[in-house]
N, C-alpha and C positions, 0 to 999 in steps of 0.2 A: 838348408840346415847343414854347415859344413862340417859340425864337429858331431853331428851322428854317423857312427860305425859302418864300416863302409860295406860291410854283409850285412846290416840291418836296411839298407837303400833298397828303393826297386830304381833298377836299372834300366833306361831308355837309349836305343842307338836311333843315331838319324842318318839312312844310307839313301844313295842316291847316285849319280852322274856329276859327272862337275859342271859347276855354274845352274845348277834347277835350285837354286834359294836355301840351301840347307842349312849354311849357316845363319841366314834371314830368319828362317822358320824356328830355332834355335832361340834366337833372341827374343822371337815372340812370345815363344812357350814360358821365356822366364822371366821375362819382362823385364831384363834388362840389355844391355849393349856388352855384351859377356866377350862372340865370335865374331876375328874380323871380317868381315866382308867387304867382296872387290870381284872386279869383272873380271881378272884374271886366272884363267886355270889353274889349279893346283897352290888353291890359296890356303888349304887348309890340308897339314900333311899327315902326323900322324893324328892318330884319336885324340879330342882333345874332349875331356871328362867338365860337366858343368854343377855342381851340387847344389840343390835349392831345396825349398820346402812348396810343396804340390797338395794344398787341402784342398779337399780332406785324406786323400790318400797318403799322407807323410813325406817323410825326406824321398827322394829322387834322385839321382845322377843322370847328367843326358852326357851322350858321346855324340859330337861334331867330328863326322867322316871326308875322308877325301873321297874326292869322286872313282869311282867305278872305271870311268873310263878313261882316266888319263894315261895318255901315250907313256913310251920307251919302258926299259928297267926298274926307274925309281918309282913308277906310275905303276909296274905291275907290285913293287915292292907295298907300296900305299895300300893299294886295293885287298891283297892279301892280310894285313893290318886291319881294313875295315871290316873283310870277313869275318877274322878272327873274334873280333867284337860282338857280332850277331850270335857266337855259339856260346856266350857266356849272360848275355842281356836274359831281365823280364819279358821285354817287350820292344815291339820298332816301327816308325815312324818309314815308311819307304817314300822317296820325294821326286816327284818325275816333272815335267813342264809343260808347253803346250805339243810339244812332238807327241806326247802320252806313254804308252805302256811300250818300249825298248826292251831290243833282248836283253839289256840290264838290270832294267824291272822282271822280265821275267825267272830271270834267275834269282833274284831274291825273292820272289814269290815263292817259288819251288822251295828254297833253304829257308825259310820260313815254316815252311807247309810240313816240311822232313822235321824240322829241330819243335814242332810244334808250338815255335812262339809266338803271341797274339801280337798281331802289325794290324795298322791302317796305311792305306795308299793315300798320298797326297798331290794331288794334280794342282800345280803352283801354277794357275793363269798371270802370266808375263805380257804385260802389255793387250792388245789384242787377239795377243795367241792361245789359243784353249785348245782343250786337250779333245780326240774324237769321239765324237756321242758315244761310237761302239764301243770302244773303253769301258765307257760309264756303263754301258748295260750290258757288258761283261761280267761287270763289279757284281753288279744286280745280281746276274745269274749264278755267278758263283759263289754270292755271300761272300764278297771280300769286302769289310769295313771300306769308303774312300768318304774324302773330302774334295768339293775343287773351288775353291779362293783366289780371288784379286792379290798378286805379292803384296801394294800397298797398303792395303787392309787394315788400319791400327786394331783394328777389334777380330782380327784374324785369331790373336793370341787366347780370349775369352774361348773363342769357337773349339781350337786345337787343345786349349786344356780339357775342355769339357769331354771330347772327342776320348781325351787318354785315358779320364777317370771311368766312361762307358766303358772303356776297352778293357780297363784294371780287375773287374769283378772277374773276368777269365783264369787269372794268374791264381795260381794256390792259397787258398786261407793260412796266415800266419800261424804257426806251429809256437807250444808254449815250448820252455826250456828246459824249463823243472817242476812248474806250478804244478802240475798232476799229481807230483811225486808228494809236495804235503801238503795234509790235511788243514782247515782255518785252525787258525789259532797251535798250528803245528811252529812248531823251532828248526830253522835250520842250520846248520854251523857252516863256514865255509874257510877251508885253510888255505890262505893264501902267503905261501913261504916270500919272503922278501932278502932274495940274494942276488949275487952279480949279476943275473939274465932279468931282475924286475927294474922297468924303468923309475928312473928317479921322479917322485913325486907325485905318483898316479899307480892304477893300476894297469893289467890288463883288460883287452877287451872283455873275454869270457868273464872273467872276475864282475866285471860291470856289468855286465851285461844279465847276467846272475841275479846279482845285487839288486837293479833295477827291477824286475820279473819281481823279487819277493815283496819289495814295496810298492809295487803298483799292486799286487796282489793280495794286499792288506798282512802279507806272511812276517813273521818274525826272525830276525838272523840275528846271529855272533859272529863276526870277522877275526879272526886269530890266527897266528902263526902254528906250527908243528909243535915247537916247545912250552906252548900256553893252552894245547887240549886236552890236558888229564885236568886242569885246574878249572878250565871251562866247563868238562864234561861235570863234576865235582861238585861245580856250585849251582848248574840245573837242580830244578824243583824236582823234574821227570825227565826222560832220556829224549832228545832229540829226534824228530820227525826222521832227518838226514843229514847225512854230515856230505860233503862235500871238499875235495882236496886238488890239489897241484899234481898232475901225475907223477913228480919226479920226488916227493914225499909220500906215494901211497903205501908203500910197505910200511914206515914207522907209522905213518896213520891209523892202518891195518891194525897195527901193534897194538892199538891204544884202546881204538874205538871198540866198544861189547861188540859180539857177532850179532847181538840182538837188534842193532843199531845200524840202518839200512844205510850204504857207503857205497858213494861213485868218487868219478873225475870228472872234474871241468870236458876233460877233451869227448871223453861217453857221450857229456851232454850234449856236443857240440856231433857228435859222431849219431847221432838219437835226430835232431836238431835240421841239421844242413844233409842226409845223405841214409843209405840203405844200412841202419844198425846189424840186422842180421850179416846182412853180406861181409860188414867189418868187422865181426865179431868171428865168424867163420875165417875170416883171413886172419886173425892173431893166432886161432888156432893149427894153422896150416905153418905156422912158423915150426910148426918140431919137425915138417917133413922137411927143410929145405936140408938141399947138400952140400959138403963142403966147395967152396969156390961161386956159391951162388950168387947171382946177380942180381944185389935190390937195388931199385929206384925210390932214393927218401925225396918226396914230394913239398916243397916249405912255399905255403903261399903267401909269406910274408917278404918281403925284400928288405928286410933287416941289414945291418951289416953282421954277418957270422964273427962271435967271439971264439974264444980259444976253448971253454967248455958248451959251446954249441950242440943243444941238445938232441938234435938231428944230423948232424954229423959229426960228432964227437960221442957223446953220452950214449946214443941208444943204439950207434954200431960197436959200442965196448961191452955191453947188457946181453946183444943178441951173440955174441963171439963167445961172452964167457957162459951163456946161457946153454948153446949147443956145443962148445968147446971145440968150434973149427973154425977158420978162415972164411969171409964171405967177402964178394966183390962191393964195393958201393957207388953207387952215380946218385948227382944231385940236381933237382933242377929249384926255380925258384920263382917268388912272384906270378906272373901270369903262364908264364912260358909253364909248358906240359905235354910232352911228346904223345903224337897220336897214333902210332907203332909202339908197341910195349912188346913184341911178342920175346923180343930179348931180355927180359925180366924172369924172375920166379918169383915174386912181391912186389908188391907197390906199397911203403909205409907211406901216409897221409899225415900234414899237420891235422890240427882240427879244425882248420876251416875255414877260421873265425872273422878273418877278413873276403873270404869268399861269399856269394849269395849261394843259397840253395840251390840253384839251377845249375849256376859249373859246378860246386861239385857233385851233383847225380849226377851231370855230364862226364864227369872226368872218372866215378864209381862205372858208367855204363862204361866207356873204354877200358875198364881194366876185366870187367864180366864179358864185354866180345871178346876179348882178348883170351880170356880164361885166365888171368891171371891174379892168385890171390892178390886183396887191397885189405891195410887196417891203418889206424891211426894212432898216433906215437901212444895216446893215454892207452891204448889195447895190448900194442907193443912190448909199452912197459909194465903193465901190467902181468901179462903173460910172464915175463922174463923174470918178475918180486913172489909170480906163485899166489896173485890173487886175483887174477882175470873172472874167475867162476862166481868170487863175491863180491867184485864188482861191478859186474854188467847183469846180475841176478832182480835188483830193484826196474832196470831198466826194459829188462824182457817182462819183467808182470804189469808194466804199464802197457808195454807196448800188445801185449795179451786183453787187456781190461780197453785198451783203446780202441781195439779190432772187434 
C-alpha cells in the first residue's frame, strides 16, 4: 500500500551478511521481484525501503540491507546504514545460511535484545548446506523465534508471512489520535490554514490523518480555515466537542474559540500519538529557563525542501527570540539523520512526527531524557511562545488521566 503514511506503516528491516538470500527472502515476503539479486557481494548498498500491504496486519515497509560483513571503508560505511535501520524498525527479519549463527548474527541478536525489537532468525538452507542442529536448539533454549527453509522454496513466502504476522501481536497496540477526545455523535472542527507552507492540492499528513480517525470513527467534522470559525462556530446547533487547529494559527484560534470549547494542535496530537506527552510538555515549559546564547537543536523529520518562511527555522527561532528577548544559538538536522550526543544542546525542538513511526520517535525522546536534555515539539513551542500552552495541552492531560 504505497500511498499510506509513512508513520502509519509498520516497519520491517531484513539484516544479515552478504550473499545469505536477503534480498531473495525479500521478494518472497512480497511476492513480487521488487530486490536485485546476484551472487555478487555487495549487491545491495544502501537500505532500500519496499511498501506493500501485509493482511491482515496493514501496510508495511521492508528495508533490503547490505550485508554486515562486507570488506574495506564503503562496507563498513553500508553496515553502519544497516544498523541505523534496526534502531528505527517495528520489527526484523535477521538472515543467516548454512554457516548458522556468526558473530554477525550475534550481534544483532544482542541489538535486538537492547532496542527490544521483536526479530525472527532465518536459517536460509542453500543447497545442501544447513545450518548446525546446535543453533537450532539454542533457538529452543532461548526462545528466539527461527525459521529454517530451502532458498527455492516458492511457498517459502506463505511460511515467512505467516511467521511476521505471529511475531506482530508483540509490537504495541495502535494508539487513537483523537477519538477519545469526542464523544458519538460529538463535532469536531479542525482548522486547517491553507498558505505558502500547505502543499498544492492535498492536505497534510496529520490533517488526514485526523480526518480519517473521525470517519472511521463514525464522528462528525467541519474543515475550515482561521477566517471561517466564528461563522462556523455561529451556525452549530451546540458548541463543538473540540476544535482542533494549525499550530502556527493557534493564538487567533484561541481568539475565537469560547474557553468553554475544549482546543488543541494537530502537532499535541501527534506529540500524545507518536512519543512521551508529559516529557514534551515539561520541555515547552523549560523554555523560560534557557539563557541567552543557548544552543537548540530544531529536529525536522521531514526532508522537505526548506522555504524562506520555514517554520522550523525561520518562524519558531523568531517566536522563541522575541518570546525571551535574547539571542539563542540554532542547529538543524533533518529527515532521518538525528545526532546521538546531544549533550551540547539546552533543548531539543521536535516536529511532530508525523512521518516518523512511534518507535524513532520514543527512541529519539529516550536520547534526549539520557541526555537530560529538555525535548518539545514545534505545536508546544509555539504554543508556549502565543501564551496558550496551559489550554491547550489541558483536554490532552485529562485523557491522558482517564486513560491511565
Amino acid at each position: 500500500m504505497k500511498s499510506a503514511l509513512k508513520g502509519m506503516r509498520r516497519h520491517i528491516a531484513i539484516l544479515g551478511r552478504c550473499n545469505t538470500g536477503k534480498s531473495t527472502l525479500l521478494n518472497r515476503i512480497a511476492g513480487q521481484q521488487a530486490a536485485l539479486v546476484a551472487d555478487t557481494p555487495g549487491t545491495t548498498a544502501d537500505p532500500v525501503p519496499l511498501s506493500f500491504e501485509l493482511l491482515p496486519l496493514g501496510p508495511v515497509t521492508l528495508y533490503d540491507t547490505a550485508g554486515l560483513d562486507e570488506a574495506g571503508a564503503l562496507g563498513a560505511g553500508r553496515r553502519k546504514a544497516a544498523l541505523a535501520v534496526l534502531e528505527r524498525v517495528d520489527m526484523a527479519v535477521l538472515v543467516t545460511d548454512g554457516t548458522g549463527i556468526a558473530a554477525q548474527e550475534e550481534e544483532l541478536i544482542a541489538t535486538c535484545r537492547k532496542l527490544k525489537t521483536p526479530f525472527i532468525l532465518f536459517f536460509n538452507r542453500q543447497g545442501e548446506t544447513a545450518a548446525p542442529r546446535k543453533d537450532f536448539d539454542r533457538c529452543r533454549e532461548e526462545g528466539i523465534p527461527f525459521l529454517a527453509l530451502d532458498d527455492g522454496r516458492e511457498a517459502e513466502g506463505d511460511i515467512l508471512r505467516r511467521a511476521l504476522l505471529e511475531l506482530a501481536p508483540e509490537m504495541e497496540k495502535e494508539r487513537e489520535l483523537l477519538l477519545d477526545l469526542v464523544p458519538e455523535k460529538g463535532m469536531t472542527i479542525l482548522i486547517t490554514p491553507v498558505d505558502s507552507s500547505a502543499p498544492k492540492g492535498r492536505l497534510i499528513a496529520p490533517q488526514v490523518q485526523s480526518l480519517r480517525e473521525l470517519l472511521d470513527g463514525h464522528r462528525m467534522s467541519l474543515v475550515v480555515q482561521t477566517e471561517e470559525l466564528g461563522d462556523a462556530l455561529a451556525a452549530l446547533r451546540r458548541e463543538p466537542a473540540l476544535v482542533v487547529t494549525d499550530s502556527q494559527a493557534v493564538k487567533a484560534v484561541a481568539a475565537i474559540t469560547p474557553d468553554s470549547v475544549p482546543l488543541t494542535t494537530f502537532s499535541l496530537l501527534f506529540s500524545r500519538l507518536k512519543g512521551d506527552f508529559a516529557l514534551q510538555a515539561a520541555g515547552a515549559a523549560a523554555i523560560r529557563t534557557l539563557q541567552p546564547g543557548a544552543r537548540i537543536l530544531v529536529a525536522e523529520s521531514c526532508s522537505h525542501h526548506p522555504q524562506g518562511d520555514d517554520i522550523g527555522r525561520v518562524k519558531l527561532p523568531a517566536l522563541l527570540r522575541t518570546m525571551l528577548g535574547f539571542e539563542l544559538s540554532f542547529s538543524v538536522c533533518a529527515g532521518r539523520d538525528f545526532p546521538a550526543d546531544l549533550c551540547a544542546y539546552s533543548l531539543v525542538l521536535h516536529c511532530g512526527g508525523c512521518m516518523l513511526s512511534r518507535r524513532e520517535m520514543q527512541r529519539r525522546l529516550r536520547l534526549c531524557a539520557d541526555a537530560g536534555v529538555p525535548v518539545t515539539n514545534y505545536g508546544m513551542a509555539i504554543s508556549a511562545a502565543q501564551g496558550v500552552l496551559e489550554r491547550v495541552v489541558a483536554p490532552l492531560l485529562r485523557a491522558e488521566r482517564n486513560r491511565a
